[in-house]
C-alpha positions in Angstrom: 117.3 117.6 85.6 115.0 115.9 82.8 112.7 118.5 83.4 114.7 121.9 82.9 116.5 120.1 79.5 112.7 118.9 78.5 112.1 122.2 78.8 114.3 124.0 76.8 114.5 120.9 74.0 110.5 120.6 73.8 110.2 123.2 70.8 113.2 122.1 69.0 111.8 118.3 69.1 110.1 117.0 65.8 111.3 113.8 64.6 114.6 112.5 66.4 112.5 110.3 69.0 112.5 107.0 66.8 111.2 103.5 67.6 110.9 99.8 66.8 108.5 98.0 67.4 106.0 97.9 70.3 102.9 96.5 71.8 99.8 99.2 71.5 98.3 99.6 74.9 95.4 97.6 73.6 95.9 95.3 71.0 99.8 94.6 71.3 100.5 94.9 67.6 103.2 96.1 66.2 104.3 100.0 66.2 106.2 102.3 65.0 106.4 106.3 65.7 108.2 108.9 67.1 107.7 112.8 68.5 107.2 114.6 65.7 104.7 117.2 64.3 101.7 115.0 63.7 98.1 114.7 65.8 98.3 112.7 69.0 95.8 110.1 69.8 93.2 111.1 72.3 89.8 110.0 72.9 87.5 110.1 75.3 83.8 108.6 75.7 80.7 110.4 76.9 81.1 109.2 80.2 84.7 109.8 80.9 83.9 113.3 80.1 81.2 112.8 82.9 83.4 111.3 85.6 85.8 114.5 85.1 84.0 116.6 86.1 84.1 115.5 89.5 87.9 116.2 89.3 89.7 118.9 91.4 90.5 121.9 88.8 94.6 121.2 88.4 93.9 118.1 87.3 91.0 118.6 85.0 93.3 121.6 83.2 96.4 119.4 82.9 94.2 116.6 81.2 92.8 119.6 79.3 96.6 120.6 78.3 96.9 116.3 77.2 94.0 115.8 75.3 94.2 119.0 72.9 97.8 118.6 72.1 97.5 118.5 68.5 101.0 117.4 68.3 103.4 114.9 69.8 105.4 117.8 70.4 102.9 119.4 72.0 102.1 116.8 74.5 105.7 116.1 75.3 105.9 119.6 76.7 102.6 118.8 78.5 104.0 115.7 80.3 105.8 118.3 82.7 102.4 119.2 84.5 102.4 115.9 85.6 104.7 115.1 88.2 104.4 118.6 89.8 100.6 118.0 89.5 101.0 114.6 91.4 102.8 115.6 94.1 100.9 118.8 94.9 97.5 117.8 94.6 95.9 115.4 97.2 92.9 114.6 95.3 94.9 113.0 92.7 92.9 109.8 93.4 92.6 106.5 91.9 90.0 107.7 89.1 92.2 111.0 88.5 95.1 109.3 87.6 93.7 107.1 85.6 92.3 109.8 83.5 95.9 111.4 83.3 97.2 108.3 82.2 94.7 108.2 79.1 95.0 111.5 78.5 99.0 110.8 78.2 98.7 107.9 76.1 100.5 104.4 76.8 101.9 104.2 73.3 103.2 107.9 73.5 105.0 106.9 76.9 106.2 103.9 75.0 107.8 105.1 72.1 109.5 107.6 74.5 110.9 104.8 77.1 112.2 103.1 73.6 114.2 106.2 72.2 118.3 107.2 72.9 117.9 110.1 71.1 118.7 113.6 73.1 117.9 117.1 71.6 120.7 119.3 71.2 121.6 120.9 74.7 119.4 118.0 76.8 120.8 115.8 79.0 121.1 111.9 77.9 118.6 110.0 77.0 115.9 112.7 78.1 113.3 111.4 76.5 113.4 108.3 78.6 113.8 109.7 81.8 110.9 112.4 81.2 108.8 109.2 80.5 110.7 107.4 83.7 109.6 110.6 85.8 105.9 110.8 84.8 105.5 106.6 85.1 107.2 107.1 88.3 103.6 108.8 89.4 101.6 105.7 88.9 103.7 103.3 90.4 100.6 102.4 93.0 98.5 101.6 90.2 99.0 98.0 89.4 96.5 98.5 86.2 98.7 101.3 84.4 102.0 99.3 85.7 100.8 96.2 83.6 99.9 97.8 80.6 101.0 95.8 77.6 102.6 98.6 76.4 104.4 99.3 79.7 105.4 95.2 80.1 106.5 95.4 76.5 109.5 98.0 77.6 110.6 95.9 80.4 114.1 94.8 79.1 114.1 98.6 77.9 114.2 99.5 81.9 116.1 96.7 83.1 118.8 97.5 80.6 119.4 101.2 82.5 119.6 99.5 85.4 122.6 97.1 84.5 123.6 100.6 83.0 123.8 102.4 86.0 127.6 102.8 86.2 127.8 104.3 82.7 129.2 107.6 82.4 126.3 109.2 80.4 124.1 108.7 83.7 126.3 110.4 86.1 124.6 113.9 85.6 120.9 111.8 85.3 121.0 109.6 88.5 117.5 110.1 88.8 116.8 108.0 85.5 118.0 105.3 87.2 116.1 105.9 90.2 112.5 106.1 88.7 113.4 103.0 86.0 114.4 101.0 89.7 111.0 102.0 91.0 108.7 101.6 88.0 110.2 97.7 87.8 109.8 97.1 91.7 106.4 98.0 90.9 105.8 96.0 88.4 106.9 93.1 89.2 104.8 92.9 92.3 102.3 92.3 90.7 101.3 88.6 89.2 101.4 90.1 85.7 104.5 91.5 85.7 106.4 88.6 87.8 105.6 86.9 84.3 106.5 89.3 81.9 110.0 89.5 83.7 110.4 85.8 83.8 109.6 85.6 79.7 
């Protein structure tokens, strides 16, 4: 599964997740990055920090975890708290999850949807199915599904899916899976009927 090869990969992962370009979750301008062993971006204002503290304690610790990841690295391994979190928590509410979702970063889940690159003894493509998996948590939420950032890895997504028979997927079928429902969810929305129309 992504998340037993994410687990054992996470410490050996510095710079092999490479990118193009990409639109930045706010401004759409061109990036380019990859995991490696330099800060993450996290911020937070006064009154986020506010609204948190009305959040049940799992989730406040996991965006704890996020947001003082000092590496990409660091927050890679992080990501794992979230789908477990998700599922097991019933106060994961709208305002929670929107939280987790900053605390990830859009870019960060970005550059990982964009990268082929597979530590030594992960499964394919890990990178983008640990980024699949964690998206695959916010499918409900129309505002993280139309992210610029998100829209901008469309083709990325639909390009597994018209994948789907190759061989490299066959032990990763749940890639697939979460790619299919992360684009169902996106294009019902307005938004993203239009990005997949472009």
């Amino acid at each position: 599964t992504a998340a037993t090869g994410g687990e054992q990969g996470a410490g050996r992962m510095t710079t092999s997740l490479t990118t193009g370009t990409m639109a930045n979750a706010s401004d759409q301008s061109a990036l380019t990055g990859g995991l490696s062993n330099t800060p993450s971006d996290s911020t937070a204002g006064s009154g986020a920090e506010r609204s948190k503290a009305f959040l049940a304690e799992p989730v406040r610790q996991c965006i704890k975890y996020l947001e003082r990841a000092e590496t990409d690295t660091e927050k890679f391994a992080a990501l794992f708290l979230v789908p477990k979190l998700m599922r097991g928590v019933e106060t994961c509410d709208k305002v929670a999850r929107m939280h987790l979702i900053e605390a990830i970063g859009y870019s960060f889940l970005a550059r990982m949807l964009r990268s082929k690159d597979t530590p030594d003894g992960c499964t394919p493509r890990m990178y983008q199915s640990v980024a699949l998996s964690v998206l695959s948590c916010f499918v409900a939420d129309h505002e993280i599904m139309t992210n610029a950032s998100i829209l901008f890895n469309l083709p990325e997504l639909l390009n597994i899916i018209a994948d789907a028979d190759n061989p490299i997927f066959e032990d990763n079928l749940l890639l697939v899976h979460d790619a299919y429902q992360v684009i169902m969810a996106i294009v019902s929305t307005k938004k993203g009927r239009q990005s997949f129309t472009q």
